[in-house]
C-alpha positions, 0 to 999 in steps of 0.5 A: 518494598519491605524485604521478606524473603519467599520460602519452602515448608513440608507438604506430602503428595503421593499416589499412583499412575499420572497425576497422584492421589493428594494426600494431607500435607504432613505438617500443616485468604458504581463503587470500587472494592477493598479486598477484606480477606487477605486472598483475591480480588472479588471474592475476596472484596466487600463494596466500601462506600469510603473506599475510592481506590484499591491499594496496591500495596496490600495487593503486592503484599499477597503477591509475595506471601502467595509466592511463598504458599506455592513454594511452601507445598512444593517441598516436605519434610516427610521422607527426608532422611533426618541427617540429610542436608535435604532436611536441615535445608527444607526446615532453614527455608520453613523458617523464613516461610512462615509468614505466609499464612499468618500475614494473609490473615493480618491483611484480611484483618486490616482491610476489614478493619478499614472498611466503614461498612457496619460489622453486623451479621448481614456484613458476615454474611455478605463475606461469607457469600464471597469467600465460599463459593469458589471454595466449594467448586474447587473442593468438588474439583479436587475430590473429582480429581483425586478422591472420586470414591468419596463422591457417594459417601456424604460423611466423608464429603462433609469432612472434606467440606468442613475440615479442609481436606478437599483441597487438601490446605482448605484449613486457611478457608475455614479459620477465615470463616472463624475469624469473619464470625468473630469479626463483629465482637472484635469490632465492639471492642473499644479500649485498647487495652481490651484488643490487647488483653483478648489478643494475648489471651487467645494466643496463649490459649493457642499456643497452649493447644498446640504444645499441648496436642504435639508433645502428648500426642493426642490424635487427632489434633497432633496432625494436620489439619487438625492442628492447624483448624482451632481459630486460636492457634492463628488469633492474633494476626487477625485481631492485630490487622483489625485493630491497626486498620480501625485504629489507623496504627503505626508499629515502629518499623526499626523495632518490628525488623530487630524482633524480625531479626531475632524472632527468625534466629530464635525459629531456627534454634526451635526447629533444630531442636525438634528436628530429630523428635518431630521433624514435621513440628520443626517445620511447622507455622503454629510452633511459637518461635515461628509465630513471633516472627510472623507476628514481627512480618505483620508489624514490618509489613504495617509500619512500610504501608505508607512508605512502600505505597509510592512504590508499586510492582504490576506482577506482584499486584496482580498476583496478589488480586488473583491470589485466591484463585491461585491458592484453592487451585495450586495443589494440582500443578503441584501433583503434575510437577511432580509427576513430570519431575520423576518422569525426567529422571529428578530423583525423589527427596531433593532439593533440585526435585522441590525446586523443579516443582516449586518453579513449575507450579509458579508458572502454571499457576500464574498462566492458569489465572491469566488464562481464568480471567480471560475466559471465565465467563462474568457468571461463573468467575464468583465461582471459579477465581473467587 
């Protein structure tokens, strides 16, 4: 199994009395089916007249990177004093993290990629059936929860719609919804060199954006989620998954695990450096060190596939075959986690409080989904696990 570590990054969540309020995260899915979106198992899958079995490999993939989205938001930089170890802490485990949102992307782009089915508009839309119903029930199910005053106001129902915010890290569903549009120009691409050409050019547009947008501070898109909703900022995971699924293409694993090495130490020089300027940047998945060790994951994670896939862990399959589910619903284990954790006496703004609530949260998560799929009726599950 290729060895990536699971990981930690900066979410805020606060509020008043019982479960509180969710706030924006500080700093920043007959015939068998073949998931095409990197998260969940229906949903998250497009019926493959060529696809026979359901790859476990890529299933246990999500599982891990999952994992590490749950341990993502269970912890946070803001409020952290800038000379605790608390911080230093937190922005060390980001580093490692911050494959996990990047590699969803890759996996989406690869099974799509695989699939024979033709990529024309009724394709998009056959996808976009799957992947935002159950989007939109949890959105409604957060804004109940946390936001109900926003209930009679439709603007800010439809920002919360359209820019994520209702569940809070929705921003991963609609670059998903970005990419699948864009999936039927990349799929007209044939020269190698041209997948080559749009993938730099789109990542440098991205990363232009981003350093742009944090080092002038221009607001909106210098914050969450804004930073994290321009479909450039994450483009080359996507297009790199495609291409290696359509073209069956295999990265040199030695190479991918030295870039790993040396992508993962040029990440910590980075965050280190803005640590005391923009802790929440330090943190951050779209800052480009913090791409080119995702981008080095991806390539691990292709150059195993036929290597790991005599090898298969149960749990971690059916984690990932759940992990939609798993990612819309999580920030409310999150929140009570929290809350439980300051009711027995956990102090805020420590590692032994995060720690708390990233292992709850992975336990109510994982009996949450079992429970799902046990009791949901067929009808609904479109709905509620996606």
């Amino acid at each position: 199994m290729i060895p990536i570590k699971l990981c930690c990054v900066a979410m805020a969540v606060g509020g008043s009395s019982g479960w509180r309020a969710i706030e924006e995260p500080a700093c920043e899915d007959g015939e068998q089916v073949v998931a095409t979106t990197g998260l969940g198992e229906s949903a998250m899958a497009i019926s493959s007249a060529n696809a026979s079995v359901r790859d476990p490999y890529w299933d246990q993939v999500k599982g891990i990177a999952i994992l590490a989205v749950i341990t993502i938001h269970s912890c946070y930089v803001a409020g952290l004093p800038q000379n605790s170890f608390a911080l230093s802490a937190v922005l060390a485990w980001r580093q490692i993290a911050n494959f996990a949102v990047p590699v969803f992307l890759a996996v989406s782009g690869y099974l799509a990629g695989r699939s024979k089915s033709p990529k024309d508009w009724h394709w998009v839309f056959r996808r976009l059936g799957l992947l935002l119903p159950a989007y939109l029930f949890w959105t409604i199910v957060f804004v109940l929860l946390f936001h109900r005053r926003d209930l009679i106001d439709p603007v800010k129902m439809m920002e919360r719609l359209f820019f994520g915010t209702g569940i809070g890290i929705g921003y991963f569903v609609i670059v998903l919804v970005q990419m699948t549009f864009l999936t039927p120009l990349i799929d007209r691409v044939h020269k190698s060199y041209l997948h080559v050409l749009a993938m730099i050019t789109l990542t440098v547009l991205g990363i232009s954006f981003t350093y742009t947008m944090q080092l002038y501070e221009i607001e909106p898109f210098n914050t969450f989620p804004m930073s994290a909703l321009f479909f450039a900022v994450w483009y080359p995971f996507y297009h790199l998954g495609y291409f290696a699924g359509k073209r069956d293409w295999n990265p040199s694993s030695k190479a991918a695990l030295g870039l790993a090495i040396i992508t993962l130490a040029l990440s910590f020089a980075e965050a280190f450096f803005w640590k005391g300027t923009l802790p929440a940047f330090a943190a951050s998945q779209t800052k480009a060190t913090s791409l080119a060790f995702s981008l080095s994951i991806t390539l691990l994670i292709l150059a195993n596939r036929d290597v790991a896939e005599r090898r298969s862990v149960a749990f971690l399959a059916w984690l990932g075959r759940a992990s939609y589910f798993v990612y819309l619903f999580h920030l409310i284990p999150v929140s009570l986690s929290k809350t439980i954790a300051h009711k027995v006496g956990l102090p805020k703004f420590t590692l032994s409080e995060m720690l708390f609530v990233a292992m709850a949260t992975i336990l109510i998560s994982i009996l949450a989904a079992f429970t799902a799929q046990k009791t949901v009726p067929s009808f609904a599950k479109r709905w509620v696990l996606g």
